[in-house]
N, C-alpha and C positions, 0 to 999 in steps of 0.2 A: 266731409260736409260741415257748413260753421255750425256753432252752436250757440244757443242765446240765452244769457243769461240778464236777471236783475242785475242795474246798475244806480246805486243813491245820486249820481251827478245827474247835471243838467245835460248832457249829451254823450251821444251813445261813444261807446269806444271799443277797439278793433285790434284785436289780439291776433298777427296774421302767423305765426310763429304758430299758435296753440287753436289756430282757426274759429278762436270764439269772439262777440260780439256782446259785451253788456249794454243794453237799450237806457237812454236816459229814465230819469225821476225811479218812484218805487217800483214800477208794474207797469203793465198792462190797464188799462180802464177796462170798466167793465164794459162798456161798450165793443171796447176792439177785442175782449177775449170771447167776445158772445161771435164777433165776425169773423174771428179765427178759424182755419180749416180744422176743421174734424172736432170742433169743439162743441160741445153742447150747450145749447139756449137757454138760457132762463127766461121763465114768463116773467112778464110787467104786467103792474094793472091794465088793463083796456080802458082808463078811464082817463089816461095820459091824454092829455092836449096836442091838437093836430100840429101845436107849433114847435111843441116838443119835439113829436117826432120828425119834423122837419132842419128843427134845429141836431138832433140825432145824427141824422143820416146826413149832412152836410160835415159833422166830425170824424163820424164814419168814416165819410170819402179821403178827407183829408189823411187820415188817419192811414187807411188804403195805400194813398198817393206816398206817406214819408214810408210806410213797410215797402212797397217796392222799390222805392229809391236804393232805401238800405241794404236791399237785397240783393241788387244790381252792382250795388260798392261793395259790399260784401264777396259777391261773387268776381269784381275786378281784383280786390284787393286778396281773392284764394288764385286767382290767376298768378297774379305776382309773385306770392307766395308761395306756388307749385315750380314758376321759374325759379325763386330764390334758393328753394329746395333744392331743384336739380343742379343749379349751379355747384350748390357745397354738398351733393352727393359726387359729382364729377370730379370736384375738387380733392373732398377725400381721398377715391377710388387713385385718382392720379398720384398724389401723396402716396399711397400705399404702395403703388407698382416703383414710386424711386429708392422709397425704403427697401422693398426686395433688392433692386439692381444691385444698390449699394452695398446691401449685405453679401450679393453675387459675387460682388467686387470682391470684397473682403475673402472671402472662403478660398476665390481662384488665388490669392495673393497667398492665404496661409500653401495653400497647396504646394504654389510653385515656392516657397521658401522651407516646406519641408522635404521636395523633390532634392535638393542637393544636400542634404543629410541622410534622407532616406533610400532603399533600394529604387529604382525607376518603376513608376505607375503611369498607366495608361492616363492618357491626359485629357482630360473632360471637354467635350464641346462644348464653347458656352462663352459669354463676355470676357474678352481682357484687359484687364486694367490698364488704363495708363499708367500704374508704375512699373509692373509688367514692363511694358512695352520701352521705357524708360530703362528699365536695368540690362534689357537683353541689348538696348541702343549703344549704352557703354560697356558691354562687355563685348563688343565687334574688337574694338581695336586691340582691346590686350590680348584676345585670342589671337587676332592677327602679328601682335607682337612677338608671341610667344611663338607661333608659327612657323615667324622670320627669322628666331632663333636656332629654332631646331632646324630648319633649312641649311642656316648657314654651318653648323656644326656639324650635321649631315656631309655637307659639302669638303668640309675641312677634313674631316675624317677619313672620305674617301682619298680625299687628296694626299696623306701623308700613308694611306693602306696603298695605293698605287704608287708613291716615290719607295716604301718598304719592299714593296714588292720588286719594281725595276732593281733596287741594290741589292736584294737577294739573288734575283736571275744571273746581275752581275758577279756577284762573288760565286752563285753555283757554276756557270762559266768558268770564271779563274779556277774554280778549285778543280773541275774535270779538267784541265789543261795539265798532261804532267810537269811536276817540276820538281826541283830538290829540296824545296822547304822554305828555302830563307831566301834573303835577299842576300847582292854581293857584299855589303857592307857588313850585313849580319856574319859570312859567313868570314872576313875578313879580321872581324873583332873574336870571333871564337879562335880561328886559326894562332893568331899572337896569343892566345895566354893558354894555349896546351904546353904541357910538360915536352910534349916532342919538341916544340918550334925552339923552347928554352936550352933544351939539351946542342941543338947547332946555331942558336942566335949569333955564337960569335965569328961564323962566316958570313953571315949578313944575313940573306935570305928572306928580310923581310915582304910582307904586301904590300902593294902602295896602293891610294884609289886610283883604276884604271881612267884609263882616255877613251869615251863613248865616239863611237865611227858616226859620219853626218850622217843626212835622211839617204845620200843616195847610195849607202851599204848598210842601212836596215830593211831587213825581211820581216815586213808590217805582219806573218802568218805565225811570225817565230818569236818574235822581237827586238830587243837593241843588242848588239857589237860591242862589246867592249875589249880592250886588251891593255898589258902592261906589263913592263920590262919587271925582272925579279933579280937586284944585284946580289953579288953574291962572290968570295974568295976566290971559288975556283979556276975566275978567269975562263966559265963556259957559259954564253949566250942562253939567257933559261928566261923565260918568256911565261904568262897567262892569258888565256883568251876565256870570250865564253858569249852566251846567249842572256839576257836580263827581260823579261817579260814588261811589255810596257804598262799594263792594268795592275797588276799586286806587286808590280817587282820583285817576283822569285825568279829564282836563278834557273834555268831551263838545263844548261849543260856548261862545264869547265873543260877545258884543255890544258894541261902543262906540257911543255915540249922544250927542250932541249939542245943543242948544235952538239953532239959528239961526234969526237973521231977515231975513239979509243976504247978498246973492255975497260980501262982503268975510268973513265969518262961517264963510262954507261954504267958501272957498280957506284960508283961514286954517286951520280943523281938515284939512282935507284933507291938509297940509302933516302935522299932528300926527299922524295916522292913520296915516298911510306907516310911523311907529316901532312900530306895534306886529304888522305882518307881519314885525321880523326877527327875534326870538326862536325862531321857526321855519326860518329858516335863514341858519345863521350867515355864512353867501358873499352873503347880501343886499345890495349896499350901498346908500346912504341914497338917493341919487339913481333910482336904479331901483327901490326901495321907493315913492317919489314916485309915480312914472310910472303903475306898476301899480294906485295908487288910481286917476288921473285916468282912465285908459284904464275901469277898471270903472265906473266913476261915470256916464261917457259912455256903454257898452253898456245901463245900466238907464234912462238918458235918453230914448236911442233908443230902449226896447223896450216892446211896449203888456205887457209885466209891470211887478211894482212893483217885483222887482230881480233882477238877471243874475249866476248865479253863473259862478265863475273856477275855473278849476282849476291848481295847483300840484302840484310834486313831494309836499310832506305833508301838503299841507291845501287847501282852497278858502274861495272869499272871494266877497263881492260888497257896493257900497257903490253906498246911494242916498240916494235924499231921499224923504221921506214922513212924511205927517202926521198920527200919533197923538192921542187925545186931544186934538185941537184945534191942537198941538202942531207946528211942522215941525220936522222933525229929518235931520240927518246920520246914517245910521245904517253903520256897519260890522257886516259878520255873519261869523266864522269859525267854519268845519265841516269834521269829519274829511273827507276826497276822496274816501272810499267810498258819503259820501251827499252827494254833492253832483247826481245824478241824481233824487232824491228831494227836492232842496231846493224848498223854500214859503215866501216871507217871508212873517214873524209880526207884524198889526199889536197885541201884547201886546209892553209892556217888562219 
């Protein structure tokens, strides 16, 4: 409600802010405090002139007429004033709710930058920031990056645990395949620098690399053919065959064989034969190399088969005599010791 106070100036003035109104000059007259509501009269003489009182109540009225006016302003100008009010209480109130947000803002940020330091928290419902929103935008593609790394290393991995694998199946194949160990070349180069081969090098007798047969006398189940002539003093056709596996190239089986016509023929290579069991083991020596011919030569004499296999620590053997193609021959046979249960002499050279 305004409130009214004395004003010294000459017109009144309107505090809408503090709702009060100071009235011009000192006061009130006595007149208009006597006509004031709820104000108490003062007597005057009764002996006042009728023109007085006439003149009275004409300042009176006017008097009336500027309080209502004022009144009227007064109460426009608390109008204004209740909107000015409520403006800058709206105003305020609005200020205050972005100050929250912001702070919201602020708290959700520290959050989310203490979540990847700290153990994982439950993640608050509530406003996310645009930088939020910003950091998780550029951290799409390096995850996706890093993603595409591990994918493809993934991938590689696989790739070289599946080529490891195929070359293991393969060599566990080769290796369940019997065979004698080495390759022919392998077994070629041990043979020349045993003490046997040096004891009769000077009737020749050396290896040569053999002559591999074409594809259409390979046995794709068994392997490659090879064979080759073995010169030698004594003026008797002495020959090596064999089997050469075509995946690891070990040597599957040897044959030496011989053209005699004579016990002096057949003692004489018998002697030569003994040199080519010690390549297989190098604690051989040449004298018990010997032995182990004549002793097998003897079991397939004796035996109504055509020849008696032997068995060794890494291979087996058997040496006879049998006649090929019209042919008799000394023949030695060495075969892995895994099939030496399975052996059958072959009258094919």
């Amino acid at each position: 409600m305004a409130k009214f106070e004395k004003n010294q100036s000459e017109s009144p003035e309107v505090d809408l802010k503090n709702l009060t109104v100071r009235l011009a000059g000192m006061g009130m007259d006595k007149e208009i405090e006597d006509v004031m509501p709820g104000k108490k009269r003062k007597n005057y003489n009764v002996a006042e002139s009728e023109d007085d009182e006439e003149e009275s109540t004409d300042e009176i009225d006017e008097v009336k007429e500027n309080i209502e006016e004022i009144t009227e302003n007064i109460e426009g100008s608390s109008d204004e004033a209740d909107e000015a009010t409520d403006e800058e209480v709206e105003s305020f109130f609005e200020k205050r709710a972005k100050e929250r947000n912001l702070t919201l803002e602020k708290v959700e940020e520290l959050e989310n930058e203490m979540s990847f330091t700290d153990a994982p928290k439950v993640k608050r419902v509530g406003a996310v920031s645009k930088s939020s929103k910003t950091e998780s935008a550029k951290d799409v593609p390096e995850k996706k990056a890093k993603f595409d790394a591990v994918t493809l290393a993934g991938i590689l991995l696989a790739v070289l645990a599946l080529g490891a694998g195929v070359f293991y199946l393969f060599q566990s194949m080769q290796n369940k395949i019997p065979s004698l160990g080495m390759t022919e070349a392998a077994y070629r180069e041990k043979y020349l620098k045993t003490p046997y081969y040096n004891s009769i090098a000077q009737y020749g007798l050396a290896l040569i690399p053999p002559t591999y047969r074409g594809e259409e006398s390979t046995n794709v189940s068994e392997g490659q053919y090879f064979d080759a002539l073995i010169e030698n003093k004594f003026d008797i056709p002495l020959y090596v065959t064999g089997v050469e596996m075509k995946g690891g190239k070990l040597l599957k089986k040897l044959r030496f064989y011989a053209l005699v016509n004579s016990e002096e023929e057949i003692k004489a290579m018998q002697q030569i034969m003994g040199s080519y069991l010690i390549p297989f083991d190098d604690n051989l020596e040449s004298s018990v190399a010997y032995e182990k011919i004549l002793n097998a030569y003897n079991l397939s004499v004796a035996s109504t088969d055509k020849a008696v296999i032997c068995k060794e620590k890494n291979y087996a053997f058997s040496v006879s005599y049998n006649i090929i193609n019209d042919y008799g021959m000394l023949i030695l046979d060495i075969i892995p010791k895994s099939e030496a249960d399975s052996y059958v002499f072959q009258d094919v050279i």
